[in-house]
C-alpha positions as CSV (number, residue, x, y, z in Angstrom):
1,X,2.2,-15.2,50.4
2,X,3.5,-11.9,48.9
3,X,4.5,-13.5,45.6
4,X,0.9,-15.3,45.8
5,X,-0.4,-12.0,45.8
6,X,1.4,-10.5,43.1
7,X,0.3,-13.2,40.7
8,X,-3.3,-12.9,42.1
9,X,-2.9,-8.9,41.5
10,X,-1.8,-9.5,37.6
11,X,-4.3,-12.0,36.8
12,X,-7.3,-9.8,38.0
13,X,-5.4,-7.2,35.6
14,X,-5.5,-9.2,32.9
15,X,-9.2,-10.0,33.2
16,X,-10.4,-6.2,33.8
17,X,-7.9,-5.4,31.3
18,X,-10.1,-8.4,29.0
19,X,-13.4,-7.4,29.9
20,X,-13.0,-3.3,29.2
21,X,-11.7,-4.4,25.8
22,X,-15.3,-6.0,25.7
23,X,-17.5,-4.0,27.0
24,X,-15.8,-1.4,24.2
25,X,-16.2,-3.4,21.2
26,X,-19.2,-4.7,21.9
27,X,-21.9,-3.3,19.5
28,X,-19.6,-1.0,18.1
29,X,-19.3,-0.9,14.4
30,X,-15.7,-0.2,13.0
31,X,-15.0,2.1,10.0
32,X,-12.5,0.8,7.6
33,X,-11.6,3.5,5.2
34,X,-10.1,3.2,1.9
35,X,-9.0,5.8,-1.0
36,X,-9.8,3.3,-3.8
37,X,-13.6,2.7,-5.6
38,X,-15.6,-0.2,-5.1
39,X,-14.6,-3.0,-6.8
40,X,-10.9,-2.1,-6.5
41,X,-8.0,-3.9,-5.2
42,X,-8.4,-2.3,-2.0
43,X,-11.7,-2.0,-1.5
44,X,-11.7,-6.2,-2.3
45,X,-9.1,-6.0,0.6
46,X,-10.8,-4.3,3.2
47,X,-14.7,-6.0,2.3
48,X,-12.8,-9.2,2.9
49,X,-11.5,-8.4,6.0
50,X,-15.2,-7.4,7.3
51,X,-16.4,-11.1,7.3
52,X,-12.9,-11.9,9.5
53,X,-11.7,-9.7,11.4
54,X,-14.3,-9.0,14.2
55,X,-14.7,-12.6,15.3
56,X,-10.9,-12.3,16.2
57,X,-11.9,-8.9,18.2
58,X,-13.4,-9.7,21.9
59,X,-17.0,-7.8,21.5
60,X,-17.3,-8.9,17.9
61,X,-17.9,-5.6,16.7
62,X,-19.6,-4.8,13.2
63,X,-17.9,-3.0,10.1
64,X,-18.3,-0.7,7.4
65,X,-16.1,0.1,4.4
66,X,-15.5,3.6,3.6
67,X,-14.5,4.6,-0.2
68,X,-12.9,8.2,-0.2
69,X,-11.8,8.2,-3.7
70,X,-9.6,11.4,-4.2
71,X,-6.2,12.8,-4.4
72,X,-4.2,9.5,-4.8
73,X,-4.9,8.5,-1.1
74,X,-4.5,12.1,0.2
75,X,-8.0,12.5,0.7
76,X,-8.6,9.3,3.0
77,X,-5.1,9.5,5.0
78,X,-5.9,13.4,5.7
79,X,-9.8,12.5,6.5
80,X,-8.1,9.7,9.3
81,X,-5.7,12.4,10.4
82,X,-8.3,15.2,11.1
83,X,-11.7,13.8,11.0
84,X,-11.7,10.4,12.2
85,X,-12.7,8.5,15.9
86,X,-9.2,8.2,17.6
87,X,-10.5,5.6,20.1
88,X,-10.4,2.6,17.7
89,X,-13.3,2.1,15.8
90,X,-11.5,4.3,12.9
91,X,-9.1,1.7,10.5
92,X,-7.6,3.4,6.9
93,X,-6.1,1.2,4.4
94,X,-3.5,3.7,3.3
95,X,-2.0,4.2,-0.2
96,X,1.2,3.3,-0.7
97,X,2.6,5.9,-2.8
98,X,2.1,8.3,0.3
99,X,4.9,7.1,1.9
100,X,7.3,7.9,-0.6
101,X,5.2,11.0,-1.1
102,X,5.9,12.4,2.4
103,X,9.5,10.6,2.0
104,X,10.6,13.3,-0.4
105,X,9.4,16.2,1.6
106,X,6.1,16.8,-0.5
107,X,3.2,18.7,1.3
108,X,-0.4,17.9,1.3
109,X,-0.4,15.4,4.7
110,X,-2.4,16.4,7.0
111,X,-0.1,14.5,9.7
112,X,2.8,12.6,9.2
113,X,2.9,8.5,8.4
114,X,5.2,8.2,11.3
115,X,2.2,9.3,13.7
116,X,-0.3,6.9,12.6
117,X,-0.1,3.4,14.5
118,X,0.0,0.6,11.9
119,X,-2.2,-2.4,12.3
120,X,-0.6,-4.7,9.6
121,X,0.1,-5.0,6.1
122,X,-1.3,-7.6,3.5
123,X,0.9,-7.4,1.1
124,X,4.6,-6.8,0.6
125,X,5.2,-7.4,-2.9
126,X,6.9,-5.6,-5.8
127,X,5.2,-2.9,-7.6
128,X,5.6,-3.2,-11.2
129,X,5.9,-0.8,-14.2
130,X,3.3,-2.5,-17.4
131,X,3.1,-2.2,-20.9
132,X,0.4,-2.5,-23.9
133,X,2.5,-4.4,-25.8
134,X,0.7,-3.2,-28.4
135,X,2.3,0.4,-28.5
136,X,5.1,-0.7,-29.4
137,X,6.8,-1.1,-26.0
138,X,7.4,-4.2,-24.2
139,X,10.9,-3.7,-22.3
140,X,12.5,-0.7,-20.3
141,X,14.7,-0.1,-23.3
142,X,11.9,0.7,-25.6
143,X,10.6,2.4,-22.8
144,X,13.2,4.9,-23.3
145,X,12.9,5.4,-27.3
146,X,9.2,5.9,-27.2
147,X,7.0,7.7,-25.4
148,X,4.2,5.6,-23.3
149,X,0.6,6.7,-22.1
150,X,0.6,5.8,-18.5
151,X,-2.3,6.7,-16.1
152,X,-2.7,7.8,-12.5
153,X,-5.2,8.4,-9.9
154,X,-3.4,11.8,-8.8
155,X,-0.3,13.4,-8.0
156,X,0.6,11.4,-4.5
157,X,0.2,8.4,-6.2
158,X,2.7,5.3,-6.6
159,X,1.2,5.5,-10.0
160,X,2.0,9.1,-10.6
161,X,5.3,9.0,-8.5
162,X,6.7,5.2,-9.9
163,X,6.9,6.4,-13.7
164,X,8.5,10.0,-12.8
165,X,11.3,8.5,-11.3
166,X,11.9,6.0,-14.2
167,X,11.8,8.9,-16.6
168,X,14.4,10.4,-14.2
169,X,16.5,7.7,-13.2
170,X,16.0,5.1,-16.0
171,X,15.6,7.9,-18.8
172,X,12.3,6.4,-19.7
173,X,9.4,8.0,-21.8
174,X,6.0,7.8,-19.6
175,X,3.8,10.5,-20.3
176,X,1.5,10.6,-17.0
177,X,-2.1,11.1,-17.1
178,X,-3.8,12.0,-13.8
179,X,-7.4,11.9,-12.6
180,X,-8.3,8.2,-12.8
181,X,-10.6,6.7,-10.4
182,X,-8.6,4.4,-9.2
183,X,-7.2,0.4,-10.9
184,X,-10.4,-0.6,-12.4
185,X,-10.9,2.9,-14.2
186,X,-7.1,2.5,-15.7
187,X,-7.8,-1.0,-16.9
188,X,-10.6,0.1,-19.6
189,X,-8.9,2.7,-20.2
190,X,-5.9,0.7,-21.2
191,X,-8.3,-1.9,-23.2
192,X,-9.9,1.3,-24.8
193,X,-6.7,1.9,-26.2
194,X,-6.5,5.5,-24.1
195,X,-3.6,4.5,-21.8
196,X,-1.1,2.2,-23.0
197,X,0.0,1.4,-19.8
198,X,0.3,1.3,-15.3
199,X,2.7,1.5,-12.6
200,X,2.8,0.2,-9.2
201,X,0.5,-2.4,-8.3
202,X,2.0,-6.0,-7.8
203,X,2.1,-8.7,-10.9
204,X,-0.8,-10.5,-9.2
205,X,-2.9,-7.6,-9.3
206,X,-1.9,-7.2,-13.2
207,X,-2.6,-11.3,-13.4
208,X,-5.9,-10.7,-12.0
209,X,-7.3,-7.9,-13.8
210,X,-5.5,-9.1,-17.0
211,X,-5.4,-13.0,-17.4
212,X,-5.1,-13.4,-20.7
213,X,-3.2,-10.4,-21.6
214,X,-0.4,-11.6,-18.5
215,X,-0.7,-14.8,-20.6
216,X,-0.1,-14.4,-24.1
217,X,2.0,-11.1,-23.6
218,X,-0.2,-8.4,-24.5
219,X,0.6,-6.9,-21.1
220,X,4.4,-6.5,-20.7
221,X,6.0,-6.4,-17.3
222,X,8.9,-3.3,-17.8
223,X,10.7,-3.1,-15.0
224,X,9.7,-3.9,-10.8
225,X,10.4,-2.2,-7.5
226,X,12.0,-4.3,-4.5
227,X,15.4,-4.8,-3.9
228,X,14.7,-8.9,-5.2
229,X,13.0,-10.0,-8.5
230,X,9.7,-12.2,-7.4
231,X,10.0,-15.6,-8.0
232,X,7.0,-14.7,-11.1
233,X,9.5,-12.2,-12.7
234,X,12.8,-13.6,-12.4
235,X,13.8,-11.9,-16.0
236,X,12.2,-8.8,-15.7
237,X,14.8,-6.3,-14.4
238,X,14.6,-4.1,-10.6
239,X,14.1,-0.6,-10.9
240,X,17.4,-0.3,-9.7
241,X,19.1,-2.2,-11.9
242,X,18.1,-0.1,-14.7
243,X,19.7,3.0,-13.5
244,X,23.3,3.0,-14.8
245,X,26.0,3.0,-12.3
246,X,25.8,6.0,-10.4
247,X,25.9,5.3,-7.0
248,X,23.1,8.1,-6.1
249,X,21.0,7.0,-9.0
250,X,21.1,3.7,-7.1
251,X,20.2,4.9,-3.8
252,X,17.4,6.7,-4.8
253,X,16.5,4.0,-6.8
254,X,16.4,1.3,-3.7
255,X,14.9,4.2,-1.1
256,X,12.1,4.3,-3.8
257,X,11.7,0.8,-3.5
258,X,11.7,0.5,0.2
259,X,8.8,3.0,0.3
260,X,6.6,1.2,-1.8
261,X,7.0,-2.2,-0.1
262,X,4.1,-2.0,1.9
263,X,2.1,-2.7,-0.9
264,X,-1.5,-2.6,1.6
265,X,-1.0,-1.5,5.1
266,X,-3.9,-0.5,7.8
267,X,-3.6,2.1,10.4
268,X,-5.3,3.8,12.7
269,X,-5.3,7.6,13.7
270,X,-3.2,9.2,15.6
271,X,-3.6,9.7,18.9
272,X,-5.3,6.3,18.8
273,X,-4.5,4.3,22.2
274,X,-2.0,2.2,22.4
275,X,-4.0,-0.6,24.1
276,X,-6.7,-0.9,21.0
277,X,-3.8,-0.1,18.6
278,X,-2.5,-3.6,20.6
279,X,-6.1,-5.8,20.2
280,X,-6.7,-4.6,16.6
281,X,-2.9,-5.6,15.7
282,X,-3.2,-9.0,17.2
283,X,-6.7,-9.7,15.3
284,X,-5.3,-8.8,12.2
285,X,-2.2,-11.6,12.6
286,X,-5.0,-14.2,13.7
287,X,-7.1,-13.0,10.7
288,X,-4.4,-13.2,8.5
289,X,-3.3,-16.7,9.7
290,X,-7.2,-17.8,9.2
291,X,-7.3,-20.9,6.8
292,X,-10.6,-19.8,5.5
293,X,-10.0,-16.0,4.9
294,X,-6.7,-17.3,3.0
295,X,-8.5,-19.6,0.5
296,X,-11.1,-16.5,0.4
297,X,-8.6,-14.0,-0.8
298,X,-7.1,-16.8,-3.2
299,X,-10.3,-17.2,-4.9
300,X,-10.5,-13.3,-5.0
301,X,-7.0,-12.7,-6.6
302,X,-6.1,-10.7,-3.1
303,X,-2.5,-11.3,-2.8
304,X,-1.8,-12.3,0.8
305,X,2.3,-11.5,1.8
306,X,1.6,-10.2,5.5
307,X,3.7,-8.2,7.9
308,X,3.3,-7.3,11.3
309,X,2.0,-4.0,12.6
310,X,5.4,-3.3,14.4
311,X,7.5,-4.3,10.7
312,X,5.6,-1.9,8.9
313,X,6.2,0.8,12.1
314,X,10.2,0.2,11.1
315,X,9.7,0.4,7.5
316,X,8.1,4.0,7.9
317,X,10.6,5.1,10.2
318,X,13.4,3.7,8.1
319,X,12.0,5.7,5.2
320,X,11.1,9.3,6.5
321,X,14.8,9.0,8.7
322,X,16.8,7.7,5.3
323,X,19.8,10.2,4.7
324,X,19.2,13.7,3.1
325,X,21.4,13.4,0.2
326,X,18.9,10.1,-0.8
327,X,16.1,11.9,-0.4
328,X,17.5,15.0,-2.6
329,X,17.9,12.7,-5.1
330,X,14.6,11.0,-4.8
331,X,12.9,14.2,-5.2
332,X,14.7,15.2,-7.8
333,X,13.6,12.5,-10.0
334,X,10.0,12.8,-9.1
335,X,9.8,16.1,-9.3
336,X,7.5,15.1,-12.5
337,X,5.0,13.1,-10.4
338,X,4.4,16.1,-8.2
339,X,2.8,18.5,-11.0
């Protein structure tokens, strides 16, 4: 009788448990923030995640994208930090340059990445360092005999932060230019002829915006972050391959990597509870794993490499807790990126 009872006692936990989650969604409307303009790549992530997500989400709640362009993500991950509903109707897609930004002790977060409580990631790819071939530069080697126009959204940026520590580590050239509105603003300005080249986003994102310039070579793949070459760019070199041999040169060169690997991850606020942080993470596997959203991102170009909510936890953790001399070193080389 007593162990009747106990699973009587759990089941009716489960269902209350069920039905507040429910009642709470239920004609709500969740925010989903992002630091990039419309018609970015993360904006294109995030709108297609509003026809998805909430049928995984008991209450079906409604959405609405947020574009806090500003900063290189610093605007959006402070706004979620300070501003933003903790009780889960609050989502930011954060930048991926922050992490490495916080990683190296630079100020300007409002909270620290290890706080927030991460829903998921879409994409764990390698960011890679392009070229206008026709500047005269089409390999890291060139990279280092001649200077190359690369631009930025701001100073936390991958974009900012990615070609400082190749003109550190890798003795490269890049000349950074902040203050871009985001991917789409650098691309005609590349085909303008006013940058000559980008940094950080993944080779699919370069084969989207640029299909015919990925194809015939115009746009030159340098070097890539990662500590594997993607199947795409098995002869285009890792960052820290390019180095040299110091052993610290290589460290920094990996941590860097590590940092950026969670190319497009979603988090909530903190102070957000656990048990919404819990139904939002399960939602976002489902809506990941969703046949239809997959062949909708395809036709997109919205690379889809997903990782769980709890990977991307470690990942942070592993980064902000990697060993002081590493992160000496990392800041050392992107001491650049932070002017």
């Amino acid at each position: 009788m007593r162990r009747i009872g106990r699973i009587l006692t759990a089941a009716l936990a489960c269902a209350t448990a069920s039905a507040r989650a429910d009642d709470f969604y239920a004609g709500k409307t969740i925010t989903l923030s992002t630091h990039s303009a419309p018609g970015g790549q993360y904006d294109g992530y995030l709108r297609l995640l509003t026809r998805f997500y909430g049928k995984f989400i008991p209450g079906n709640p409604s959405f609405l994208v947020l574009n806090q362009v500003g900063a290189g993500g610093l605007l959006a991950a402070n706004h979620a930090a300070q501003n933003a509903p903790r009780d889960g109707t609050f989502l930011t897609l954060v930048a991926n340059g922050l992490l490495l930004f916080q990683g190296i002790g630079q100020p300007g977060l409002r909270a620290s990445l290890g706080d927030f409580q991460w829903v998921g990631n879409f994409s764990n790819s390698n960011g890679v360092t392009v070229a206008w071939a026709p500047a005269g530069v089409r390999t890291i080697e060139e990279a280092r005999r001649k200077e190359l126009i690369i631009g930025s959204s701001g100073a936390g940026s991958v974009s900012a932060l990615l070609p400082a520590a190749h003109n550190a580590l890798a003795g490269a050239k890049f000349k950074v230019v902040q203050g871009y509105e985001g991917a789409a603003a650098m691309n005609l300005a590349i085909r303008r002829g006013e940058l000559q080249g980008r940094s950080g986003s993944t080779w699919k994102d370069f084969l989207a915006d640029f299909p015919r310039e990925t194809a015939d070579g115009t746009l030159a793949p340098l070097t890539q972050t990662g500590r594997a070459r993607e199947p795409a760019l098995v002869d285009v070199p890792l960052f820290s391959e390019v180095v040299g041999d110091d052993p610290n040169k290589i460290a920094a060169a990996l941590f860097v990597g590590d940092a950026l690997t969670q190319n497009r991850s979603l988090a909530a606020p903190p102070g957000t509870p656990d048990a919404a942080v819990a139904i939002l993470r399960a939602a976002f596997e489902k809506t990941m794993a969703d046949p239809e959203f997959k062949a909708q991102a395809k036709r997109a170009g919205l690379e889809l490499s997903p990782t769980s909510g709890e990977t991307v936890e470690k990942t942070v953790k592993a980064v902000l807790d990697a060993p002081a001399s590493v992160r000496d070193t990392a800041r050392a080389a992107l001491a650049v990126g932070r002017d």
